[in-house]
Backbone as CSV, one residue per row, in Angstrom:
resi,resn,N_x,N_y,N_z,CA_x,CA_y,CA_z,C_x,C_y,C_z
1,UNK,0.848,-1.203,0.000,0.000,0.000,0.000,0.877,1.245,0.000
2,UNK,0.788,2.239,-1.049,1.602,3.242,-1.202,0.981,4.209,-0.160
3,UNK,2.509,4.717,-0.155,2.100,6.103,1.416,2.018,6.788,0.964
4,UNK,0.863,7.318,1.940,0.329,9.017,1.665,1.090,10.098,2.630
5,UNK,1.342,11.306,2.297,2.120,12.102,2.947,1.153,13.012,2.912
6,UNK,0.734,13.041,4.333,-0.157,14.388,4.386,0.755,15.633,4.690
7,UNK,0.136,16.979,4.783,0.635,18.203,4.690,1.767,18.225,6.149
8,UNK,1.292,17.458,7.631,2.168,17.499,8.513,3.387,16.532,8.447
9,UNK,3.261,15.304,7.452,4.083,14.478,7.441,5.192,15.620,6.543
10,UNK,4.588,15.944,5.223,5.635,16.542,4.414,6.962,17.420,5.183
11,UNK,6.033,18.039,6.289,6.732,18.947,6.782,7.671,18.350,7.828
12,UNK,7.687,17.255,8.099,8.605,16.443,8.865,9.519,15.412,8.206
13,UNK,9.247,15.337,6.746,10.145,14.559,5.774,10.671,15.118,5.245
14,UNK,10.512,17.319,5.231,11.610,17.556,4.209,12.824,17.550,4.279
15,UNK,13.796,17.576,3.654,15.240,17.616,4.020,15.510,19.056,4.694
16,UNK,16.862,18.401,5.541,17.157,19.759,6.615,17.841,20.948,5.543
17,UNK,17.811,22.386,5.920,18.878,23.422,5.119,19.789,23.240,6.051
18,UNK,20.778,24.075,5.143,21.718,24.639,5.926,21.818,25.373,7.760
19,UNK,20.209,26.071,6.601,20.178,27.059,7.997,20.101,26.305,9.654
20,UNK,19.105,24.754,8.847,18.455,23.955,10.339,19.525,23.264,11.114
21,UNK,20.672,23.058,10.674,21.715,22.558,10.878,22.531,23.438,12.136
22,UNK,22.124,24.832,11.900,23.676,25.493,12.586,23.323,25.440,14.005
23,UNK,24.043,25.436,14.551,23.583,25.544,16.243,23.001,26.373,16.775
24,UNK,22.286,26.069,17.684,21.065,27.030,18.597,21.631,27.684,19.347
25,UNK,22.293,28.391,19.856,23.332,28.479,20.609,23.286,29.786,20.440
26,UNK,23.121,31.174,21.705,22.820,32.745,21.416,23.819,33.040,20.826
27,UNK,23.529,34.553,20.539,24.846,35.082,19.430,25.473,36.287,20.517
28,UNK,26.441,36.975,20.999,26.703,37.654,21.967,26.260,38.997,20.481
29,UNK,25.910,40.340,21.910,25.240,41.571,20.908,26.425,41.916,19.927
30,UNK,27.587,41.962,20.691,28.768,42.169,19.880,28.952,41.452,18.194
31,UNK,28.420,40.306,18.183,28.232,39.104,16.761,29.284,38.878,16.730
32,UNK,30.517,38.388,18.018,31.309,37.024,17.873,30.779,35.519,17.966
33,UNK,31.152,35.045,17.310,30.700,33.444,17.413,31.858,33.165,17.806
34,UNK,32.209,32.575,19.136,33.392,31.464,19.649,33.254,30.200,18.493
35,UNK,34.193,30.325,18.389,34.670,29.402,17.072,34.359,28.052,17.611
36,UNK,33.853,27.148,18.327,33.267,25.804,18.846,31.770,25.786,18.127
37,UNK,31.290,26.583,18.047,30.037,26.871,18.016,29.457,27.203,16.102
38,UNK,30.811,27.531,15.353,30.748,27.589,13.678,30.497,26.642,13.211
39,UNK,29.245,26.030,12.318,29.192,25.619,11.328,29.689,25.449,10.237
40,UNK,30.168,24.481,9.682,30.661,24.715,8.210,29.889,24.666,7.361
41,UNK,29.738,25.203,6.440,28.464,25.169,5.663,28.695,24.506,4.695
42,UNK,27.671,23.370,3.646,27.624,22.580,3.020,27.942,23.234,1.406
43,UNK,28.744,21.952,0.827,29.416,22.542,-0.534,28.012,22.810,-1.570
44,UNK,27.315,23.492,-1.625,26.144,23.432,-2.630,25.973,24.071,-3.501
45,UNK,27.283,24.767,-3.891,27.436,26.324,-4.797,27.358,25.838,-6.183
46,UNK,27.729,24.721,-6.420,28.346,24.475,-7.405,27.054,24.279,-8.633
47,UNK,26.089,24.055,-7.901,24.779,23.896,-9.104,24.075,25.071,-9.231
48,UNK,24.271,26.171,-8.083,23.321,27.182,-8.007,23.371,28.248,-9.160
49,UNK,22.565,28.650,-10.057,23.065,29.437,-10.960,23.810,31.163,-10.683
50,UNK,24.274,31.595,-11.800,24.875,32.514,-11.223,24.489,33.734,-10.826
51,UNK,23.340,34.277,-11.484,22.907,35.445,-11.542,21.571,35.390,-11.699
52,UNK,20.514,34.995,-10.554,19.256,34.771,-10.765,18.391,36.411,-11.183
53,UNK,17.139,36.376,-11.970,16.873,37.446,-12.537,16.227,38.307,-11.269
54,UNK,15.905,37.627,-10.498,14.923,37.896,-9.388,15.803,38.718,-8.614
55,UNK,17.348,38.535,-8.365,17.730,38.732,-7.068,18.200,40.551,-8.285
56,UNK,17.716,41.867,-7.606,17.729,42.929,-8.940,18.678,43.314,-8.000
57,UNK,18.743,43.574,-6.934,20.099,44.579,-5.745,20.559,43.703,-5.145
58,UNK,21.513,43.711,-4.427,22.407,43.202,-3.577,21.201,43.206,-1.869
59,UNK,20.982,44.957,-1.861,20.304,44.939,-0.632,18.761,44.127,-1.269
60,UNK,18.593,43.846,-2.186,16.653,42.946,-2.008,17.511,41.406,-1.949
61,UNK,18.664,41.217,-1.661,19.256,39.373,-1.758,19.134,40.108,0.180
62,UNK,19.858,41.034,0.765,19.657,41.132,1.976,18.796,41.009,2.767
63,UNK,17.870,41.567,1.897,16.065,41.468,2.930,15.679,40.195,2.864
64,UNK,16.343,39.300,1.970,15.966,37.774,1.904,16.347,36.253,2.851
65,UNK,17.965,37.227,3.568,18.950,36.438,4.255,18.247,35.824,5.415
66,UNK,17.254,36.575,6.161,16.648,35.894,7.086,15.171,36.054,7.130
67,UNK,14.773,35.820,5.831,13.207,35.436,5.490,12.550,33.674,5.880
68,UNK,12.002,33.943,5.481,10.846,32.430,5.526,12.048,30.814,4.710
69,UNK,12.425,31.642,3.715,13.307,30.505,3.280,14.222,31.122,2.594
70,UNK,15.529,31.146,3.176,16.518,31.860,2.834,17.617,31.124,2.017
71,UNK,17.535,29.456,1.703,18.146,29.031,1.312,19.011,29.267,0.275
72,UNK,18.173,29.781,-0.755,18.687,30.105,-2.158,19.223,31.008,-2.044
73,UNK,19.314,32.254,-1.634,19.332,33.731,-1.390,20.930,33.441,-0.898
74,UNK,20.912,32.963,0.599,22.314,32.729,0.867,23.189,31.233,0.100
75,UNK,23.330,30.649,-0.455,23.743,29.928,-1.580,24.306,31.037,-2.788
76,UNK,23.136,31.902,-3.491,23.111,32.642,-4.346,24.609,33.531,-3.872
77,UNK,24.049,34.407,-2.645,25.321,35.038,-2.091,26.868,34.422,-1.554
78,UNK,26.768,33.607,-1.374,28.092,32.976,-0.960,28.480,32.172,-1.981
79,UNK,28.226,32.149,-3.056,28.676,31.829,-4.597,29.036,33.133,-4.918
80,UNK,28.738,34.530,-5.068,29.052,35.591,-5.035,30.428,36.473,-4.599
81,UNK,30.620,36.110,-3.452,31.328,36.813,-2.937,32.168,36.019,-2.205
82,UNK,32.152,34.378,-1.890,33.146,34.239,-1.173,34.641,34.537,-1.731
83,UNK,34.977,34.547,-2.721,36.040,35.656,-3.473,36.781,36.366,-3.154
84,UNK,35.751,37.589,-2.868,36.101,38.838,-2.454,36.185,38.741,-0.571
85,UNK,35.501,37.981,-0.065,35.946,37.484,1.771,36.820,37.297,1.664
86,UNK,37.643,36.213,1.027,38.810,35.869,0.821,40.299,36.793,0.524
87,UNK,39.605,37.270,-0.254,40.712,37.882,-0.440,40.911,39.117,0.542
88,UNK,39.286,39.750,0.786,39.676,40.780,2.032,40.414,40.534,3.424
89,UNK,40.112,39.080,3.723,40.672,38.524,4.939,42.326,38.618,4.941
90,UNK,42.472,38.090,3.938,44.192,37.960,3.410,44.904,38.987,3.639
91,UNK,44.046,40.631,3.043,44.905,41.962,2.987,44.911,42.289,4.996
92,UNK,43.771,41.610,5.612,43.573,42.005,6.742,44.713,41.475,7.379
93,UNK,45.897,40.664,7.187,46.657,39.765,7.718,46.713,38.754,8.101
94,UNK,45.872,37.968,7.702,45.109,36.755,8.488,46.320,36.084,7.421
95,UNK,47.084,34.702,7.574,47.822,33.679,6.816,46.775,32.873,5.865
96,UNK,47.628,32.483,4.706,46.410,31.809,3.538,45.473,30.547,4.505
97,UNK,46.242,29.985,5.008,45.415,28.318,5.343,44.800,29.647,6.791
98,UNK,44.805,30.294,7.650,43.833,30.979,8.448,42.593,31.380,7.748
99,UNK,42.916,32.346,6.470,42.152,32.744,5.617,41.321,32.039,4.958
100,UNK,41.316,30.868,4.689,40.730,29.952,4.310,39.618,29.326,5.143
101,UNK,39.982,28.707,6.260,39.212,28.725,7.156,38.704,29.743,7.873
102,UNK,38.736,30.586,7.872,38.133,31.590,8.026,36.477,32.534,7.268
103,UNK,37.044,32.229,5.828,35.914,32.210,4.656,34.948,31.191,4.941
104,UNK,35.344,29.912,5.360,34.212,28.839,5.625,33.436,29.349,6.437
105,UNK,33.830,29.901,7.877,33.411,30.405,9.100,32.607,31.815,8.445
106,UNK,33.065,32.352,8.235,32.073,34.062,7.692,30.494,33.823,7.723
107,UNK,30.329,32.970,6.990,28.837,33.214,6.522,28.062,32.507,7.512
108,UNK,28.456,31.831,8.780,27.725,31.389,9.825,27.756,32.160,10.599
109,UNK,29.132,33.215,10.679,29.334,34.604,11.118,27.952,35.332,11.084
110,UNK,27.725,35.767,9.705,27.192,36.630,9.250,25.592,36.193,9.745
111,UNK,25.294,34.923,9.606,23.726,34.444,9.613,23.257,34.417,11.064
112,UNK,24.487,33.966,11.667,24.010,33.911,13.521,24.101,35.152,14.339
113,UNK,25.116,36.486,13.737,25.058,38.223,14.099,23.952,38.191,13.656
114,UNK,23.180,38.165,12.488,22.358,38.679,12.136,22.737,40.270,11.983
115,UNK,23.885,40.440,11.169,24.633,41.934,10.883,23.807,42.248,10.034
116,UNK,23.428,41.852,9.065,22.596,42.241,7.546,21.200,42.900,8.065
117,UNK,20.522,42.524,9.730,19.406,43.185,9.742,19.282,44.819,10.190
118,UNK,21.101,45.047,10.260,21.177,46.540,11.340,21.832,47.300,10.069
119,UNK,21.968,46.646,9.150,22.656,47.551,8.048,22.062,48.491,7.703
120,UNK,22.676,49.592,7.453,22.137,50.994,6.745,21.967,50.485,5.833
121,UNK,20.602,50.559,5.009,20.336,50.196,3.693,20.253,52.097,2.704
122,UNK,20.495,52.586,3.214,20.747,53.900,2.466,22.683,53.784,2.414
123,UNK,23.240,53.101,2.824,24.868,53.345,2.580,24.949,51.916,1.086
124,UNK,26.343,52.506,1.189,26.944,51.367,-0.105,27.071,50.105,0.199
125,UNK,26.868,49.592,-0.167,26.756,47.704,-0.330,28.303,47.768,0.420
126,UNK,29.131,48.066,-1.229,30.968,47.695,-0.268,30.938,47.834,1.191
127,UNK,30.972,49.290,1.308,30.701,49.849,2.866,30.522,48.721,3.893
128,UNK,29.386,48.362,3.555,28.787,47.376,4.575,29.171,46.077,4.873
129,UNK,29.902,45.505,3.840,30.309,44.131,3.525,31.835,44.321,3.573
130,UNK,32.710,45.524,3.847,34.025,45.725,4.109,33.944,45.653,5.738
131,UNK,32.982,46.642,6.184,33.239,46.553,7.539,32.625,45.705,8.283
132,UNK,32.032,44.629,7.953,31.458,43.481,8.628,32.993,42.169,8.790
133,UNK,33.424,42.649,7.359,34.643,41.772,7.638,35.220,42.092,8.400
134,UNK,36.157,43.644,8.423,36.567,44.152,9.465,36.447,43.788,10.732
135,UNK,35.567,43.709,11.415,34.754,43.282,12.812,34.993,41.891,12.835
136,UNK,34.960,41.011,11.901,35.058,39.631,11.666,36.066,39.342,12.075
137,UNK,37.444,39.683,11.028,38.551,39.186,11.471,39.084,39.273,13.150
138,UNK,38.560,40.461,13.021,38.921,40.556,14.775,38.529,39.922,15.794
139,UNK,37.391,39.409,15.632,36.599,38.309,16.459,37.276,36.903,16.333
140,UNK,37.114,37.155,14.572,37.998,35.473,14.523,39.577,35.010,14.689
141,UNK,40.515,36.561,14.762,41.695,36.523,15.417,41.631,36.247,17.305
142,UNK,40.605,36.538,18.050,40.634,36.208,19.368,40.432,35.292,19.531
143,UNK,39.174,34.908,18.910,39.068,33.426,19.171,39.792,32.461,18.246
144,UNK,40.515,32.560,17.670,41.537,31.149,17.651,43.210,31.754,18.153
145,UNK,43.186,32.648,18.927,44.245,32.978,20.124,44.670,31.439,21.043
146,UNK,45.260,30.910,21.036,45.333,30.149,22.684,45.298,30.996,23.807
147,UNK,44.472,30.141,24.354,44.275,30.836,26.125,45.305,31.061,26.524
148,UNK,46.224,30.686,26.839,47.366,30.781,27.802,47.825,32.044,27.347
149,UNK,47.805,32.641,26.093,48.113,33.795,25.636,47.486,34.654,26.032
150,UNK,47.983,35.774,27.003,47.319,36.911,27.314,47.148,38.417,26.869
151,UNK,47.930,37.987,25.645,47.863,39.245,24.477,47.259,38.881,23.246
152,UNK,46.381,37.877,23.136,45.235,37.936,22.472,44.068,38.864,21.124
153,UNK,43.638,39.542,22.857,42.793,40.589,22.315,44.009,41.828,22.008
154,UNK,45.005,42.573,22.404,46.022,43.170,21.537,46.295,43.180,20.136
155,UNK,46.693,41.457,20.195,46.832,41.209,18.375,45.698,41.309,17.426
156,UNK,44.499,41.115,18.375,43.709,41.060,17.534,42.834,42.419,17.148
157,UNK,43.524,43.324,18.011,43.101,44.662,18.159,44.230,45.575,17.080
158,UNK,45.558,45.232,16.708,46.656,45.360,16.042,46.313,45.144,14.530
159,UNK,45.366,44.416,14.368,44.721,43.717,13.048,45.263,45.547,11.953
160,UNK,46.279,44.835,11.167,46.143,45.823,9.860,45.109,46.204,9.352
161,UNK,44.717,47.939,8.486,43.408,48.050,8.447,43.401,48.507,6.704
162,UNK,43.107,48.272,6.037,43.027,48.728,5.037,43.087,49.896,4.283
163,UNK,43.644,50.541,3.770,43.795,51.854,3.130,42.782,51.799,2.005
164,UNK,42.587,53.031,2.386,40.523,53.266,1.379,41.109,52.699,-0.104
165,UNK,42.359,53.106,-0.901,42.765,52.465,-2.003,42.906,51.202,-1.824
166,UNK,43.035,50.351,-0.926,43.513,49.062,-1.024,41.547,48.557,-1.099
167,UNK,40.905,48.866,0.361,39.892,48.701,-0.096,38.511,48.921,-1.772
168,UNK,39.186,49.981,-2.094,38.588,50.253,-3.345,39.604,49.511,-4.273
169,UNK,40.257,48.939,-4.797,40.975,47.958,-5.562,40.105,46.868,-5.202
170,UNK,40.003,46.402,-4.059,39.675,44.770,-3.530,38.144,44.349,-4.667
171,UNK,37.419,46.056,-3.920,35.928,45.867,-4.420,35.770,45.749,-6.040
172,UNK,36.800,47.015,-6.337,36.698,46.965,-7.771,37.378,45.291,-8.541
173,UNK,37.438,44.916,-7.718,38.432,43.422,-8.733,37.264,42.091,-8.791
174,UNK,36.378,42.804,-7.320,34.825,41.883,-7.546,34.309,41.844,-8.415
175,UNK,33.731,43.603,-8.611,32.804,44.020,-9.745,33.501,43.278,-11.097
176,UNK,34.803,43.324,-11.243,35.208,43.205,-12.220,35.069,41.327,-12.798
177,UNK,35.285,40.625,-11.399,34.933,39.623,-11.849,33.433,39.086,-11.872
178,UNK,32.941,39.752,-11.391,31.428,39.037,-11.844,31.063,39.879,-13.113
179,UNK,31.343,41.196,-13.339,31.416,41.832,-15.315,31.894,40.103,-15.837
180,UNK,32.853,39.788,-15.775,33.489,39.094,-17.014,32.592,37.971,-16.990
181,UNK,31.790,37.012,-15.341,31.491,36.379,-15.877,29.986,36.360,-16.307
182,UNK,29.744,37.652,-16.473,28.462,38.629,-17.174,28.400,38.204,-18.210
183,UNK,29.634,38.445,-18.719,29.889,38.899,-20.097,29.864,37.270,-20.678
184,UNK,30.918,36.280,-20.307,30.868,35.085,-20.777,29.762,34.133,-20.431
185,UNK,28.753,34.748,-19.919,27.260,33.899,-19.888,26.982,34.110,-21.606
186,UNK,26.656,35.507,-21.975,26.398,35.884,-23.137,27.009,35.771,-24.773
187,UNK,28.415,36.371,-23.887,29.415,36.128,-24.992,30.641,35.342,-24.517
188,UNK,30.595,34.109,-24.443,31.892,32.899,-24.034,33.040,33.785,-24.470
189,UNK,33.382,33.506,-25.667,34.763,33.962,-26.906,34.881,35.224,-26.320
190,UNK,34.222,36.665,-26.127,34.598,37.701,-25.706,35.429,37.336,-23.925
191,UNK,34.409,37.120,-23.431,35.095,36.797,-21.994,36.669,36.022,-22.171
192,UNK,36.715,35.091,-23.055,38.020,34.212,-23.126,39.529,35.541,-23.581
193,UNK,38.821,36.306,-24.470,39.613,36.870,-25.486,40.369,38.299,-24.475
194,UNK,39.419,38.609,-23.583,40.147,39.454,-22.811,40.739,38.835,-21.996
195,UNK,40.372,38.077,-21.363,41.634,37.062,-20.404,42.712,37.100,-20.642
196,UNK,42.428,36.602,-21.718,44.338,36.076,-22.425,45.071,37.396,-22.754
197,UNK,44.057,38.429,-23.240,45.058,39.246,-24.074,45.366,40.116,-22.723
198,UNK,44.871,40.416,-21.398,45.032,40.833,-20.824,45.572,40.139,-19.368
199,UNK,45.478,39.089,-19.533,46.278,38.081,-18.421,46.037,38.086,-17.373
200,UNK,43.961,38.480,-17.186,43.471,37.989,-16.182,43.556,37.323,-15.312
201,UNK,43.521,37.013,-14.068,43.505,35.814,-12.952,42.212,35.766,-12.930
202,UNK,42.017,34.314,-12.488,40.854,33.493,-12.579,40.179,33.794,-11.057
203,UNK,40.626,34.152,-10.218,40.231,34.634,-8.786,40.283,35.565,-8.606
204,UNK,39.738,36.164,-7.888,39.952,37.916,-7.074,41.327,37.585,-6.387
205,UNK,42.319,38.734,-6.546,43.629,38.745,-5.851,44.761,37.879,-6.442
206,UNK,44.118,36.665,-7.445,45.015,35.683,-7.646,46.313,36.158,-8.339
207,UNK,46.978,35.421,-9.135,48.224,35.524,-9.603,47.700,35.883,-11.092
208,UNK,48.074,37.063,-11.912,47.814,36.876,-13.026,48.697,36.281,-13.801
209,UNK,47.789,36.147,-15.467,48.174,35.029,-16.519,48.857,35.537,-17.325
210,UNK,49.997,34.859,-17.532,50.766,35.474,-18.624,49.744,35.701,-19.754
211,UNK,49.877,37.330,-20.695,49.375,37.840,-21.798,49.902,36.903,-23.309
212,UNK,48.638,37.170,-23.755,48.755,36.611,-25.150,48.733,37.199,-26.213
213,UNK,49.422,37.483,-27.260,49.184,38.443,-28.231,48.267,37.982,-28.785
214,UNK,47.734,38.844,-29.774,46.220,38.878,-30.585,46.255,38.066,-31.263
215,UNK,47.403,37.440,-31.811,47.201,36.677,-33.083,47.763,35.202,-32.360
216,UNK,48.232,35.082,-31.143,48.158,34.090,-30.482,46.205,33.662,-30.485
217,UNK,45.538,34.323,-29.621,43.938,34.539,-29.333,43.614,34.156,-30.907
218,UNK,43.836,34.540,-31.653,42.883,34.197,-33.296,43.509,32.919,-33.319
219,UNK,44.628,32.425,-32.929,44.801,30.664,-33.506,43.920,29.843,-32.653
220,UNK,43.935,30.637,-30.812,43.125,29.597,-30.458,41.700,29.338,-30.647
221,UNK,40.960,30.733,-30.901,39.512,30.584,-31.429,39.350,30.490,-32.813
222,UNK,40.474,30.763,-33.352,39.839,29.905,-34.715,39.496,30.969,-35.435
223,UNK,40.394,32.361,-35.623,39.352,33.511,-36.409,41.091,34.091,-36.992
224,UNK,40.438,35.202,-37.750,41.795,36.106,-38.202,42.115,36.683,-37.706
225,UNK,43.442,37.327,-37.198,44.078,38.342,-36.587,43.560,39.989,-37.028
226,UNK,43.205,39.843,-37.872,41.766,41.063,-38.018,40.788,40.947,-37.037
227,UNK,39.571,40.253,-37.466,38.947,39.638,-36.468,39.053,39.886,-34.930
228,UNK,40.027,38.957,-34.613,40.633,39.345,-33.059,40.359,40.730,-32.343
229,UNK,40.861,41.361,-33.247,41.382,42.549,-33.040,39.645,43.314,-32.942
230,UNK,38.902,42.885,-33.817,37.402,43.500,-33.792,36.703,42.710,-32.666
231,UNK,37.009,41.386,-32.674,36.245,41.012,-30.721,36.806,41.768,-29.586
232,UNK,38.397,41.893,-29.621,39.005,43.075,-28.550,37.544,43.882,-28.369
233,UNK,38.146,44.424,-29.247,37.241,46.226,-29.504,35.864,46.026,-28.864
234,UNK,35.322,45.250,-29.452,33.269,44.845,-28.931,33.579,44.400,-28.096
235,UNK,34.439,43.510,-27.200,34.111,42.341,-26.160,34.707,43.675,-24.832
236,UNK,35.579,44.613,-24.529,35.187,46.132,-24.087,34.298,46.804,-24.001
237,UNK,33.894,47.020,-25.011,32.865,47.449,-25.051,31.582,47.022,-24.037
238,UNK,31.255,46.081,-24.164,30.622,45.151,-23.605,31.140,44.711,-22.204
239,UNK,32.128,44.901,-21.802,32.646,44.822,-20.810,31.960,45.833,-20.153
240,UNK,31.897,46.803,-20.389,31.913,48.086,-19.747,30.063,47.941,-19.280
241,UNK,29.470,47.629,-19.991,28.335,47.528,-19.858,27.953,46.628,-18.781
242,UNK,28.921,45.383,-19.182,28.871,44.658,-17.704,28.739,45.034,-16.651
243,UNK,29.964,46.063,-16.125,30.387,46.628,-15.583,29.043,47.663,-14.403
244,UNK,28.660,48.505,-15.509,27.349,49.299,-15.545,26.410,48.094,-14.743
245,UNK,25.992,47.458,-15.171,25.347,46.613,-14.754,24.948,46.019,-13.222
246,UNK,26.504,45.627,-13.162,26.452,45.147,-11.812,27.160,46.170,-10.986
247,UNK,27.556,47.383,-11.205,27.506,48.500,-10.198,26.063,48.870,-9.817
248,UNK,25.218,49.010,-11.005,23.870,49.715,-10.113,22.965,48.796,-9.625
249,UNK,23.383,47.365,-9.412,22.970,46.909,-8.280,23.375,47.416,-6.998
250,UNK,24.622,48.082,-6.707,24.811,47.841,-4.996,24.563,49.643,-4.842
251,UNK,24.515,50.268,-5.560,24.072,51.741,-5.412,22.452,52.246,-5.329
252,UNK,21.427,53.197,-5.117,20.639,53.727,-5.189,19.939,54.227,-5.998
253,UNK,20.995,55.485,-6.309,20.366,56.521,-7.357,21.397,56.903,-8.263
254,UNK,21.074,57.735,-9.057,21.685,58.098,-10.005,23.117,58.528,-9.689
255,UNK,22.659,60.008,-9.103,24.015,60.722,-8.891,25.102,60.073,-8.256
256,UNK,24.637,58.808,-7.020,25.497,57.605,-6.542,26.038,56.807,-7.707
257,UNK,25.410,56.364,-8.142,25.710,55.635,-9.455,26.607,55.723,-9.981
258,UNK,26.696,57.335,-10.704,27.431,57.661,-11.570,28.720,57.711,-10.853
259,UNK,28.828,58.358,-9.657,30.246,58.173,-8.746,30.245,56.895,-8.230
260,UNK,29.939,56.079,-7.948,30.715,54.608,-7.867,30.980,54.235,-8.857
261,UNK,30.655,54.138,-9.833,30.883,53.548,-11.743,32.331,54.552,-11.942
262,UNK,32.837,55.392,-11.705,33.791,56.173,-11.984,34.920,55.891,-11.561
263,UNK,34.508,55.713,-9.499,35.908,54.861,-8.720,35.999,54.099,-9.299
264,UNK,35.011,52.854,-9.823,35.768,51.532,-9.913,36.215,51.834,-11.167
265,UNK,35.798,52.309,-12.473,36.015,51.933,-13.604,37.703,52.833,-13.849
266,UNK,37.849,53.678,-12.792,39.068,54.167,-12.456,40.276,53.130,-11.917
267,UNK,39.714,52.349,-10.975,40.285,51.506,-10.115,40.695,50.515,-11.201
268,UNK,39.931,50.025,-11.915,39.703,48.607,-12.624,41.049,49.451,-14.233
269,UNK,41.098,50.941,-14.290,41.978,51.472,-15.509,43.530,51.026,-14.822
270,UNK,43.478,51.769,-13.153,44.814,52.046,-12.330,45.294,50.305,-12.603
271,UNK,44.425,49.380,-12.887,44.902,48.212,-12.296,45.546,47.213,-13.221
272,UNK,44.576,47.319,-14.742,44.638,46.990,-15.992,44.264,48.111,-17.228
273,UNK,45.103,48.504,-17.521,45.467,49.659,-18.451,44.636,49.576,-19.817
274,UNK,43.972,50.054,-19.996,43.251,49.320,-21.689,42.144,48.834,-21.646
275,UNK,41.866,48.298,-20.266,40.538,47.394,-20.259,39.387,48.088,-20.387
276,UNK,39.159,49.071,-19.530,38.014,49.984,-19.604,37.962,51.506,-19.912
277,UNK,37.254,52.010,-20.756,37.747,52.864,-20.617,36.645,54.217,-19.744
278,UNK,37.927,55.055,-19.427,36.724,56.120,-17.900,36.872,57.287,-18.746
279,UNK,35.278,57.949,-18.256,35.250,59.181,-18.850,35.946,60.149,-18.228
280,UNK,35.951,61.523,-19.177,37.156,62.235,-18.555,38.437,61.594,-18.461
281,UNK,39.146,60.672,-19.286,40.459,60.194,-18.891,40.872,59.820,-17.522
282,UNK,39.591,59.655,-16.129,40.032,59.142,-14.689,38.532,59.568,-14.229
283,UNK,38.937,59.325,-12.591,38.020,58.630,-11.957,38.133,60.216,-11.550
């Protein structure tokens, strides 16, 4: 006799989230989590798509983080940005294998503070998501201190702090990588063609790739060194639009707009020469 699942059974057969998993356990007002108490969160990024149409701002994925079912929302986001955690942790001083574990830890950070519900939603996305790390590392430098150490909270108070340029590089190398992989949803060959000719790294912060000349790029796609030279040109182009794109998600209004699109597309010139180009010759 086949089973019936009524409406209370369903709700006791569905599979657990992430979220049901993490420990019950209060959050101090401060939003340290003693590191006994972190979750690791489950590898599930890998199917989630990249850029759902629904999620239009950064802050409407925020108002979602601790809704009714937040699953997707935070999946969505921590496919996003663990990247840019990463790499912010690193400039903060934290060692690669700290830093690493550390990125795992963030987003149980982030879900058990419940930081995302006190955020100024009139400030900048970066803003908010720089200085949450900020606060982070420092929490997560005390607590993996050994006790016996009574300079602890010192070091972890010592924490290097970022210079507004270092921070505006970090952000701009985000934007820049979710542009490209904007761009290679739409246009694969464009996304490939600036890589090479510009010797992109495949990560935020990573090591870049040795450059390829143009007529290297036309043997591997298969076109003329004319050609090439005309995907350059459009696949910029198009870059830039990318670009546009996913800046006025984390901004407001216009006149914001137009000055964050300027730092970065400044930031993203200071960093890679050619790639974009800024009006007025700078930021």
């Amino acid at each position: 006799m086949p089973l019936t699942l009524t409406p209370a059974t369903r709700r006791q057969t569905r599979p657990l989230s992430w979220t049901d998993r993490l420990p019950q356990a209060p959050v101090p007002c401060s939003g340290v989590l003693p590191s006994p108490l972190v979750s690791r969160l489950p590898r599930r990024l890998a199917s989630m798509p990249g850029d759902p149409s629904h999620f239009s701002t950064r802050w409407s994925v925020i108002a979602r983080l601790h809704g009714d079912q937040p699953d997707e929302s935070w999946d969505w986001f921590i496919r996003r940005y663990q990247g840019y955690v990463a790499a912010v942790l690193g400039h903060l001083g934290l060692r690669p294998a700290d830093a690493a574990a550390a990125t795992e830890e963030f987003w149980s950070y982030l879900y058990r503070s419940r930081a995302v519900e006190r955020a100024d939603r009139n400030g900048r996305f970066r803003s908010f998501l720089s200085g949450v790390l900020r606060n982070y590392a420092k929490s997560w430098r005390r607590d993996q201190a050994p006790r016996e150490r009574t300079d602890a909270a010192t070091d972890a108070e010592a924490l290097p702090d970022l210079r507004q340029e270092q921070d505006l590089d970090l952000w701009a190398a985000q934007i820049l990588h979710l542009a490209l992989a904007r761009l290679g949803q739409a246009h694969a060959d464009d996304e490939r063609a600036l890589r090479w000719f510009y010797g992109l790294p495949d990560a935020i912060g990573g090591e870049a790739s040795p450059r390829l000349r143009a007529t290297e790029i036309a043997q591997r796609l298969g076109c003329t060194a004319n050609a090439m030279h005309q995907t350059l040109f459009r696949a910029r182009n198009r870059l830039r639009e990318c670009l546009e794109q996913e800046v006025a998600t984390t901004v407001g209004s216009s006149p914001e707009l137009r000055e964050e699109l300027l730092l970065l597309l400044g930031a993203v010139e200071r960093s890679r020469p050619g790639l974009v180009e800024v009006p007025g010759g700078g930021a």
